[in-house]
C-alpha positions in Angstrom: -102.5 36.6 31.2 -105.1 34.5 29.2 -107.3 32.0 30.1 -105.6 29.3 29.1 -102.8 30.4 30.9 -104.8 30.9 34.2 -106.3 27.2 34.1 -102.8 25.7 33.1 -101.8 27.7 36.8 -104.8 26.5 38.6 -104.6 23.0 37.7 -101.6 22.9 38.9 -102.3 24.9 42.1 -100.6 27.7 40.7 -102.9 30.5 40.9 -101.6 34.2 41.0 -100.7 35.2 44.5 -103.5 37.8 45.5 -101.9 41.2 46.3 -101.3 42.3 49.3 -104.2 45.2 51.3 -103.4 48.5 52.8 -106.5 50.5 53.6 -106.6 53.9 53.3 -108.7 56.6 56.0 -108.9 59.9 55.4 -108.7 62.3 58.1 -109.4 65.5 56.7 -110.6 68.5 57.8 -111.6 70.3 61.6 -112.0 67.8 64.5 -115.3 68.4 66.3 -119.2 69.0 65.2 -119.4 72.3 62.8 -122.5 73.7 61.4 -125.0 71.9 60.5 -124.7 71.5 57.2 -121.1 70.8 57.7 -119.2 67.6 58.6 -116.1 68.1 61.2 -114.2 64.5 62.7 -116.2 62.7 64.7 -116.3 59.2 66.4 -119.7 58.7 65.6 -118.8 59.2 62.6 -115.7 57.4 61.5 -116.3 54.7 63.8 -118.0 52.6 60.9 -115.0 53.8 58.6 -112.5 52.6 61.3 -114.1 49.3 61.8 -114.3 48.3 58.0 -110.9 49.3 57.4 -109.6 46.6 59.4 -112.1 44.1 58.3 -110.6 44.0 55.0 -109.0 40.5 53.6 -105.4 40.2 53.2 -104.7 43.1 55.3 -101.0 44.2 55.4 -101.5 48.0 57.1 -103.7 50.5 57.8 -102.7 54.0 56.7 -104.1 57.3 57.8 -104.1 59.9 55.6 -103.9 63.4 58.4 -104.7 66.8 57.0 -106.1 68.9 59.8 -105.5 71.9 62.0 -107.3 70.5 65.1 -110.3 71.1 66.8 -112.1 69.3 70.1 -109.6 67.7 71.9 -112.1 65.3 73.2 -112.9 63.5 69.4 -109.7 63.5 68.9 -108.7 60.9 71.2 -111.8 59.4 71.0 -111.0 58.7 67.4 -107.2 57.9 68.1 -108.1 55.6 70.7 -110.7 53.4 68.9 -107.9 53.1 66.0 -105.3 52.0 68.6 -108.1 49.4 69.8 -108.4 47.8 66.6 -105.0 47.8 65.5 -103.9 46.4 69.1 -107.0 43.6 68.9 -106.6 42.9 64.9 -102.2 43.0 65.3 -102.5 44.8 62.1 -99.5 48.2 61.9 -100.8 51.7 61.6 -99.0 53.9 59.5 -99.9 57.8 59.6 -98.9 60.0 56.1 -99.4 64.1 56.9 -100.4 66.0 54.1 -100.7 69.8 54.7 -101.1 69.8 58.3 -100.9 67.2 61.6 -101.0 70.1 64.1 -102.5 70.2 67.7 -105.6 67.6 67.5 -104.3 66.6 63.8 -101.0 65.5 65.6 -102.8 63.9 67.9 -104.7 61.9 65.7 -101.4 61.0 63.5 -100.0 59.9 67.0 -102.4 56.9 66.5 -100.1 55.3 63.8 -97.1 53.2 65.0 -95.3 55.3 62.3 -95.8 58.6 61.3 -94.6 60.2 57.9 -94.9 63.9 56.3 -93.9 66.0 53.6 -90.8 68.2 53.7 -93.1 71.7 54.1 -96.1 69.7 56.2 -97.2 71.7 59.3 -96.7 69.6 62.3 -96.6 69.9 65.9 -98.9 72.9 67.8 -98.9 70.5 70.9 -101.4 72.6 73.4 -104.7 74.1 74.2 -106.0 77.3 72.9 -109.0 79.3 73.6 -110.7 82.2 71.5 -113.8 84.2 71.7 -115.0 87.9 71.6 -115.9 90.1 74.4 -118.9 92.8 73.9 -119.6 94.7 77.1 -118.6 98.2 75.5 -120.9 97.8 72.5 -124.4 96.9 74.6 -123.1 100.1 76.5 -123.1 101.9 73.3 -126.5 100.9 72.1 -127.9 100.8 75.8 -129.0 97.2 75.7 -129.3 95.8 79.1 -127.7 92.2 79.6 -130.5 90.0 81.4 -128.8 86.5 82.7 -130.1 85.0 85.2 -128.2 81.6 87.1 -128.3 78.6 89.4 -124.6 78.4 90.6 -122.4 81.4 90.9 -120.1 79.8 88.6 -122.3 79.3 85.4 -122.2 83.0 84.1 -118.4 81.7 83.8 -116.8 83.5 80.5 -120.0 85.4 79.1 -119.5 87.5 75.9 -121.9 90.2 77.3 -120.1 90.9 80.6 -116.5 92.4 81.8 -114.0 89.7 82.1 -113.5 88.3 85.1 -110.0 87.6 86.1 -111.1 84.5 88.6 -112.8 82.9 85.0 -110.1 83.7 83.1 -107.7 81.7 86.1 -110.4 79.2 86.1 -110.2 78.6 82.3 -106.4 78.6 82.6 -106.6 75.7 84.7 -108.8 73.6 82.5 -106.4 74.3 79.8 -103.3 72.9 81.7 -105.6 70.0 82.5 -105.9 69.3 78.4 -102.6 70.0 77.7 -101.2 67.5 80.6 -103.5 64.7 78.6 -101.8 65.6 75.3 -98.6 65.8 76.7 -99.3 62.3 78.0 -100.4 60.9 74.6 -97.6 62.2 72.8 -95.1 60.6 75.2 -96.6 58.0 75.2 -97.1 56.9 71.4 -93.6 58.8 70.3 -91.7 57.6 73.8 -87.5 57.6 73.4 -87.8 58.7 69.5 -88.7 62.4 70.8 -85.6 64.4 70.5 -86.8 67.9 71.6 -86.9 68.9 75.6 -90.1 69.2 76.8 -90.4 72.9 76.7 -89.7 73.0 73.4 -92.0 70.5 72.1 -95.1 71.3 73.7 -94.5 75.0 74.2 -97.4 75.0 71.3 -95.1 75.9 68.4 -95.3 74.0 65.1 -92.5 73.1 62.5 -92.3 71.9 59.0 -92.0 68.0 58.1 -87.9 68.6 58.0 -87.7 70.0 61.8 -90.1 67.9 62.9 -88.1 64.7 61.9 -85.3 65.9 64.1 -87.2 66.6 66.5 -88.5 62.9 66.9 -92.1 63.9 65.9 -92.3 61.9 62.6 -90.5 58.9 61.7 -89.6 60.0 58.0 -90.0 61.8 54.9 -92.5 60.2 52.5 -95.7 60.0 50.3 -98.8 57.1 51.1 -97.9 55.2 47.8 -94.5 55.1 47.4 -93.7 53.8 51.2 -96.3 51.3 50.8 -95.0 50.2 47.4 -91.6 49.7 49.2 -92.7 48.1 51.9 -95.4 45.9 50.5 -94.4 45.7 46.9 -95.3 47.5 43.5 -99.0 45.2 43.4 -100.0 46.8 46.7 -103.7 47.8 46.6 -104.5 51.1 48.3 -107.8 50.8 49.6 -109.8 53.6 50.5 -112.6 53.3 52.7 -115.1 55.8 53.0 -118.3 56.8 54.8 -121.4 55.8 54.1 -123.4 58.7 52.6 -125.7 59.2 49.8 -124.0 60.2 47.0 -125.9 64.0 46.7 -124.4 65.2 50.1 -120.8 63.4 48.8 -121.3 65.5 46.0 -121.9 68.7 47.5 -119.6 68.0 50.6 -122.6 67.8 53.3 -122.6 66.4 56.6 -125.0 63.1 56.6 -127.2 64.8 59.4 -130.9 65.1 59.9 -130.5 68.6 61.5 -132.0 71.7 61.5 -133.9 72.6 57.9 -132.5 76.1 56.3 -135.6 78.1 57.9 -134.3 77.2 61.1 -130.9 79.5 60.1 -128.8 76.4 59.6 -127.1 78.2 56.6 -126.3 81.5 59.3 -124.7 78.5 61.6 -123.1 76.8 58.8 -121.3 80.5 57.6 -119.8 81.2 61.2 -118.8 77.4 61.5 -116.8 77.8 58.0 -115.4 81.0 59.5 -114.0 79.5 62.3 -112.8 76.3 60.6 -111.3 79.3 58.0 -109.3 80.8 61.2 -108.3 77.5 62.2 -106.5 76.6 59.2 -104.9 80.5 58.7 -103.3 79.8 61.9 -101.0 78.0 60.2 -100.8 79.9 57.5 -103.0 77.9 54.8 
């Protein structure tokens, strides 16, 4: 349209109708502090990411974008709840969109949305609490090192790498586990309620499913990519918005944490290699 055309609108009062706002977050990646040099989903640090995405004018939706495997149980409804604040105080819908994976904290976080949608082969579900570590009593032995711990509170040697297994830690743990999984249980009930199809057992047994199951199963609400359900919904002049953190453009560049912690003499590239091993396993759980 030309200028001309524009002022014969305005005067008038005819000036184009402004499109219509859905902002994008990205959820991406392990849930939890990594290495480092490495940045995992944290409250601390989405919360400025959450906040401006519902500051934005002419604000239809907020959309999630989920692609994780899980992680600390603890950020992740820290970061689900402070979305459901906003969206609750602002009266502004939440719609989640899984890309690879939404499985155990990932779900959790996609629960967040008052709608949830996935791809056909997305990974969803893995509704529980897992533990993993490595035991090395045999190999001191071996090398005849002698373990040296020393405690305040009988309790506090609880699970060490270095020493037998004890079965009352491993009943302990157990129980701290059911306590986690009773909270995500909770959630998911809560945020899904009568669209869940699946018995209990079934559904938070742990397993996962592809986006097809889990749409019979009540998990997601449908089938479907960010642009085109918000182009349907909103119109074909919808304006995705993402809204990003804000780091200096070197570490966005080379995919760093903005963190001030410890310099590479300090072995923060050893810590970073075992935190990108783990978040390695995490993912090859579900076979990606």
């Amino acid at each position: 349209m030309d200028i001309a055309s524009l002022l014969h609108r305005w005067s008038f009062g005819r000036l184009p109708e402004p499109p219509p706002i859905v902002t994008v977050i990205r959820l991406s990646g392990v849930i939890g502090s990594l290495g480092p040099l490495r940045s995992g989903l944290t409250l601390s640090a989405l919360a400025p990411v959450i906040e401006r995405a519902f500051k934005a004018p002419r604000l239809k939706a907020v959309a999630l974008q989920v692609n994780s495997p899980g992680g600390s149980p603890v950020q992740s409804a820290l970061i689900a709840r402070r979305i459901r604040e906003l969206a609750e105080e602002k009266k502004i819908p939440v719609v989640a969109f899984c890309e690879d994976a939404a499985a155990s904290g990932g779900y959790w976080l996609a629960c967040a949305a008052d709608e949830i949608f996935a791809d056909d082969s997305s990974i969803l579900g893995s509704i529980g609490v897992i533990s993993a570590g490595f035991g090395f009593p045999e190999l001191l032995k071996r090398f005849g090192i002698e373990r040296r711990l020393h405690t305040a509170g009988e309790r506090k040697r609880m699970l060490d790498p270095f020493l037998e297994e004890d079965p009352k830690d491993v009943t302990r743990l157990k129980a701290i586990q059911k306590d986690m999984h009773a909270t995500f249980i909770d959630t998911v009930k809560a945020r899904r309620g009568d669209r869940l199809k699946g018995s209990d057992k079934a559904l938070f047994s742990g397993e996962f499913w592809t986006g097809k199951k889990a749409l019979e199963l009540g998990l997601i609400d449908g089938l479907g990519h960010l642009r085109a359900v918000m182009r349907e919904r909103y119109g074909d002049k919808v304006h995705l918005k993402p809204v990003d953190g804000a780091r200096p453009w070197w570490r966005r560049r080379l995919g760093l944490a903005d963190t001030r912690g410890p310099s590479l003499a300090d072995g923060a590239w050893a810590a970073d290699l075992l935190a990108a091993a783990e978040e390695r396993a995490l993912w090859s759980r579900y076979g990606l």
